[in-house]
Rosetta silent file (secondary structure, phi, psi, omega in degrees, C-alpha in Angstrom):
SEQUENCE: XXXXXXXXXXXXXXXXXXXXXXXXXXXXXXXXXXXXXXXXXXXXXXXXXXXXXXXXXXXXXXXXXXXXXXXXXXXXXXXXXX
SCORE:     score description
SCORE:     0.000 S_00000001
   1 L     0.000  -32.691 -177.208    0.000    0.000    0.000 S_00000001
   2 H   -65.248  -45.072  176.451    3.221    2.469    0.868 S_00000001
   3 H   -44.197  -32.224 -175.032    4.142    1.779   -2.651 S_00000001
   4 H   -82.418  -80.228  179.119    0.651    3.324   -4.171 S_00000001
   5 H    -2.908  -52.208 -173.635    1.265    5.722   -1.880 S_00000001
   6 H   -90.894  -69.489  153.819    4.480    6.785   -2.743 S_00000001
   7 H     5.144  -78.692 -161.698    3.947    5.987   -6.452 S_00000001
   8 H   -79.022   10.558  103.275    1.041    8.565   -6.523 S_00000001
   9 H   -25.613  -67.407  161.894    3.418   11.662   -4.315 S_00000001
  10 H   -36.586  -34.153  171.482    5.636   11.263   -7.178 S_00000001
  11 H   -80.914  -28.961 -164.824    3.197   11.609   -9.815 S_00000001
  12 H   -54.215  -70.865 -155.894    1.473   14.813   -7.716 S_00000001
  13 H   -52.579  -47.086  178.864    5.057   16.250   -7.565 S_00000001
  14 H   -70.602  -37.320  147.624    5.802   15.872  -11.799 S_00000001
  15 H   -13.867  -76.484 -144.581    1.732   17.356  -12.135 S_00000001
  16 H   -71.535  -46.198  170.577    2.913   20.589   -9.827 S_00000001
  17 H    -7.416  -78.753 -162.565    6.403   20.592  -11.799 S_00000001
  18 H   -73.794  -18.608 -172.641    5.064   20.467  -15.320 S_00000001
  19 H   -69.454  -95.665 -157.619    2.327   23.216  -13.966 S_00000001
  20 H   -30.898  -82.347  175.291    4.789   25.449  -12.758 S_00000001
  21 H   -32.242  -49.427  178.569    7.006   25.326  -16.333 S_00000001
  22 H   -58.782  -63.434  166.567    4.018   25.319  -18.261 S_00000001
  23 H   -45.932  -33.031  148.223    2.947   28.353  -16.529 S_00000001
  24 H   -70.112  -13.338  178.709    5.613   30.195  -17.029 S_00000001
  25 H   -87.201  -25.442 -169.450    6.162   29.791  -20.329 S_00000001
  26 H   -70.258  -49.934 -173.280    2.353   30.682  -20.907 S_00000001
  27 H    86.614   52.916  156.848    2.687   33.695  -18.498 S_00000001
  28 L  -117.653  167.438  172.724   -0.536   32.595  -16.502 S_00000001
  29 L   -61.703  111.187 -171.368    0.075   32.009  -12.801 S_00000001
  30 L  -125.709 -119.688 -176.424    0.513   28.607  -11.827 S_00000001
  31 L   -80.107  158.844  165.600    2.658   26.922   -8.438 S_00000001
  32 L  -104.032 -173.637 -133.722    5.457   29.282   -7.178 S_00000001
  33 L   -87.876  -39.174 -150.477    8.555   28.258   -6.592 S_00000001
  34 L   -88.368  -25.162  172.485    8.019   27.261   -2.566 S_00000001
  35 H   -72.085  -50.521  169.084    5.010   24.777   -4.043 S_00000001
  36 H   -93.985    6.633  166.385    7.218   22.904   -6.026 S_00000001
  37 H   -97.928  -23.592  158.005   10.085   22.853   -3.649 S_00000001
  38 H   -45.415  -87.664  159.820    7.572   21.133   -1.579 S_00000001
  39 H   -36.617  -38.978  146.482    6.694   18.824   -3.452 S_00000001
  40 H   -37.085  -70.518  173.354   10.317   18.073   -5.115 S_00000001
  41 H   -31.869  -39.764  175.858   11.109   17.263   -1.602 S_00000001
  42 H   -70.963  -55.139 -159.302    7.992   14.924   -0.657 S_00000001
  43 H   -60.449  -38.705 -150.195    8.641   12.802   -3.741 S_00000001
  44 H   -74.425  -32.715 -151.535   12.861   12.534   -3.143 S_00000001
  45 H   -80.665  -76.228 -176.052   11.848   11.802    0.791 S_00000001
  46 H   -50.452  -51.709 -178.763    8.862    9.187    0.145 S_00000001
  47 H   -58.016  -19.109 -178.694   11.005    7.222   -2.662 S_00000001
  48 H   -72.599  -73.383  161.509   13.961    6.902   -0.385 S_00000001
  49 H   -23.593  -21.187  167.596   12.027    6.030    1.900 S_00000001
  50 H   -97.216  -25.458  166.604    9.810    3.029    0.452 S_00000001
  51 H   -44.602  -66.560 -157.651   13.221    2.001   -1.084 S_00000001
  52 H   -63.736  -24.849  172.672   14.438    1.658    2.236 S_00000001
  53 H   -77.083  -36.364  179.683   10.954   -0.367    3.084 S_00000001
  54 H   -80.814  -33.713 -162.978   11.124   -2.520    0.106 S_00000001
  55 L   -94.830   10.719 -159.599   14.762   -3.550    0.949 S_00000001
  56 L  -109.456  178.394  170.367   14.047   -4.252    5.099 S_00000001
  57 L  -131.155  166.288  147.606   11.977   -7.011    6.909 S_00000001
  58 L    76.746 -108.157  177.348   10.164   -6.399   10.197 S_00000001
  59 L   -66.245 -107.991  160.588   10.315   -3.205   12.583 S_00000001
  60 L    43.809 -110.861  163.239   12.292   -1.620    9.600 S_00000001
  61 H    -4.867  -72.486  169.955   10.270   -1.964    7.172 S_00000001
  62 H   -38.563  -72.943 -152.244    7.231   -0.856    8.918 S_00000001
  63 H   -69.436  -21.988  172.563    8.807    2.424    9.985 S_00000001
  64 H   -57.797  -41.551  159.750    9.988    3.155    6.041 S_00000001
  65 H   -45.228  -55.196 -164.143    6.305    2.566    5.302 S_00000001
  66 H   -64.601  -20.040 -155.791    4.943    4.777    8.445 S_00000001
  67 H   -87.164  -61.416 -171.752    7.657    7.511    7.000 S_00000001
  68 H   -77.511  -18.745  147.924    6.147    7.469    3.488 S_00000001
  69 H   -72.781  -27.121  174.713    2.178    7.812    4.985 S_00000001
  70 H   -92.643  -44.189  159.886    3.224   10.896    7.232 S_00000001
  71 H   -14.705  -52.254 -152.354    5.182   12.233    4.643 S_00000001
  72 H   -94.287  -49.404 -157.520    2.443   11.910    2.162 S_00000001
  73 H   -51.029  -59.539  176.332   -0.515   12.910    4.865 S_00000001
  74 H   -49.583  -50.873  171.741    1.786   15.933    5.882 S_00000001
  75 H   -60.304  -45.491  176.318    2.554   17.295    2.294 S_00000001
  76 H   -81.838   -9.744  175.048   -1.150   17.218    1.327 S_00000001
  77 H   -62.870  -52.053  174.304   -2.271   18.578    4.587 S_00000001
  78 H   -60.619  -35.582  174.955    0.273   21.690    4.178 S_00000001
  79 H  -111.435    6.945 -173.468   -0.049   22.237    0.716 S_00000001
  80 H  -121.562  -46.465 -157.833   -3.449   21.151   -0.595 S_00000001
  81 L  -118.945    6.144  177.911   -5.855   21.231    2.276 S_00000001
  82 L  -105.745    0.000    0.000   -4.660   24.378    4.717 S_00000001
């Protein structure tokens, strides 16, 4: 499940990315720069992280999983739903 999880942070993050570029080249307003450093940042953090989940057994594991759900929870709390 950390894997959809992480999977879909990663897509979110190339979405706000491609926004941001597109929008500037357009000249309409899109993410600023502090939106997509966000978001760079979720995706590099949750993929290390499930790596690190994928490669562990037991306790381990677990907390590389618990890392990429607050990670993900946290990023959409701060930047989507406040």
């Amino acid at each position: 499940m950390s894997g959809i999880v992480a999977g879909g942070i990663v897509v979110l993050a190339v979405t706000v990315i491609g926004a941001a570029v597109i929008g500037a080249e357009r000249g309409f307003p899109g993410p600023g720069a502090t939106d997509v450093a966000w978001h760079a940042a979720a995706a590099l953090l949750v993929l290390a992280a499930q790596i690190y989940a994928d490669k562990r057994r037991g306790f381990a594991s677990f907390f590389g999983c618990l890392v990429v759900f607050s990670v993900a929870g946290y990023l959409l709390w701060a930047q989507w739903w406040n």
